[in-house]
Backbone as numpy.savetxt, mean C-alpha at the origin, in Angstrom:
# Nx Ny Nz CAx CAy CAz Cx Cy Cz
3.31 11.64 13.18 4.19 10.65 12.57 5.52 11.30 12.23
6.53 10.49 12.74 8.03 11.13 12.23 8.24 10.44 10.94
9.23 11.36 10.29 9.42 11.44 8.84 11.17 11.04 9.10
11.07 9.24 8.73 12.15 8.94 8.89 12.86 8.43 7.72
12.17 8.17 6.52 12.48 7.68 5.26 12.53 6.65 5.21
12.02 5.64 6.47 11.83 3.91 6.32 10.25 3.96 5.39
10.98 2.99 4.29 10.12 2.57 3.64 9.71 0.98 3.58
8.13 0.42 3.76 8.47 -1.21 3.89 7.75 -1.36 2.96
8.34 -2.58 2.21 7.07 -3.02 0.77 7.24 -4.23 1.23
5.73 -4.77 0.83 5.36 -6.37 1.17 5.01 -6.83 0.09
5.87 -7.72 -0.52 5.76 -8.44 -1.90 4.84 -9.74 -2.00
4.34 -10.03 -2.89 4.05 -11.53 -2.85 2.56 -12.25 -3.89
2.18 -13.16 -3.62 1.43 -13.32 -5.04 -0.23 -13.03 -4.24
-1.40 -13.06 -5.37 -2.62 -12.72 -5.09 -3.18 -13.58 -3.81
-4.01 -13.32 -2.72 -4.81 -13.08 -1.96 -4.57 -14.32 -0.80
-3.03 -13.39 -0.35 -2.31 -14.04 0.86 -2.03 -13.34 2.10
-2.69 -12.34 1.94 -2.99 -11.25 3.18 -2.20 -10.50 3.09
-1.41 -9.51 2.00 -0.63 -8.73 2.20 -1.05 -7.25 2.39
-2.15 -7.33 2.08 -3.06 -5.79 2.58 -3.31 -5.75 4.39
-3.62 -6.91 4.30 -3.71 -7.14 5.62 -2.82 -6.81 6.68
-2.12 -7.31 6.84 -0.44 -7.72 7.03 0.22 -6.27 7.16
0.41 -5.57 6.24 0.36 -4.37 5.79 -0.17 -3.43 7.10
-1.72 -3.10 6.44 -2.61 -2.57 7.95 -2.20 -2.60 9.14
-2.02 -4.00 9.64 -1.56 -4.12 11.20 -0.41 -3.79 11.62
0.82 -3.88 10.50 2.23 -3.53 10.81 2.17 -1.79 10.54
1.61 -1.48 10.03 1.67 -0.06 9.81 0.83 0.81 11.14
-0.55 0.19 11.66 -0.97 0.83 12.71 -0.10 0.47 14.26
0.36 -0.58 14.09 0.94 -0.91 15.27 2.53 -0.11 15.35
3.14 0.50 14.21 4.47 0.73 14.47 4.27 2.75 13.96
2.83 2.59 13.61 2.31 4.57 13.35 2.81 4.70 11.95
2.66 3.82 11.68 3.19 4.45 9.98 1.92 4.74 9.18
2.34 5.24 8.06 1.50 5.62 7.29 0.99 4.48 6.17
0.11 4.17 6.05 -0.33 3.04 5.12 -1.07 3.43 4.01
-0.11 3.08 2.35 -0.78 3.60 1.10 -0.97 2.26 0.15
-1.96 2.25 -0.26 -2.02 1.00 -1.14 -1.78 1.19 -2.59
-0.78 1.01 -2.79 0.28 0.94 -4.30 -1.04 0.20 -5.42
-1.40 -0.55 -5.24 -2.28 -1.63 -6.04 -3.64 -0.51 -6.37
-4.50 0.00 -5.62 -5.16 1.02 -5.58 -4.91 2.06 -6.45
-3.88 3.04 -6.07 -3.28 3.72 -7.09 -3.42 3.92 -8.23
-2.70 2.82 -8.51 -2.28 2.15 -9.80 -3.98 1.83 -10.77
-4.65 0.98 -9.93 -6.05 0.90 -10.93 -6.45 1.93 -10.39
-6.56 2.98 -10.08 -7.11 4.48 -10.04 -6.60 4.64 -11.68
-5.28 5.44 -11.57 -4.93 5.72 -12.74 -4.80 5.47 -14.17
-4.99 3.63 -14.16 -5.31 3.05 -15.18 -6.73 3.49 -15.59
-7.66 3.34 -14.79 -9.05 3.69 -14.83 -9.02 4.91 -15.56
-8.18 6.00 -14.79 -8.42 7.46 -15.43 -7.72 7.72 -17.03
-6.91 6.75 -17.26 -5.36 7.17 -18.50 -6.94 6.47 -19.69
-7.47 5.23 -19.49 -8.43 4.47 -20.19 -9.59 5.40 -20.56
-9.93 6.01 -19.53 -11.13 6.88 -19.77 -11.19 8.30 -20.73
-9.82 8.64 -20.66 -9.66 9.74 -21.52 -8.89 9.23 -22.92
């Protein structure tokens, strides 16, 4: 994967396929695909627990 500094965010409200959407545009164009939403309740999970 080239390191070009395009970044794409897909905005929008709950469970309208933007994970989805996401996935396919990212395998079809080689990008790298991270799920922000994931993350985020990772770390909440961990900041709560301690």
């Amino acid at each position: 994967m080239k390191k070009n500094g395009l970044i794409i965010a897909i905005d929008g409200p709950a469970a309208v396929g933007k994970s989805t959407l996401a996935k396919l545009i990212a395998r079809e164009l080689g990008f790298l695909y991270i799920d922000t939403g994931a993350i985020y309740r990772a770390t909440t999970w961990k900041v709560l627990k301690n």
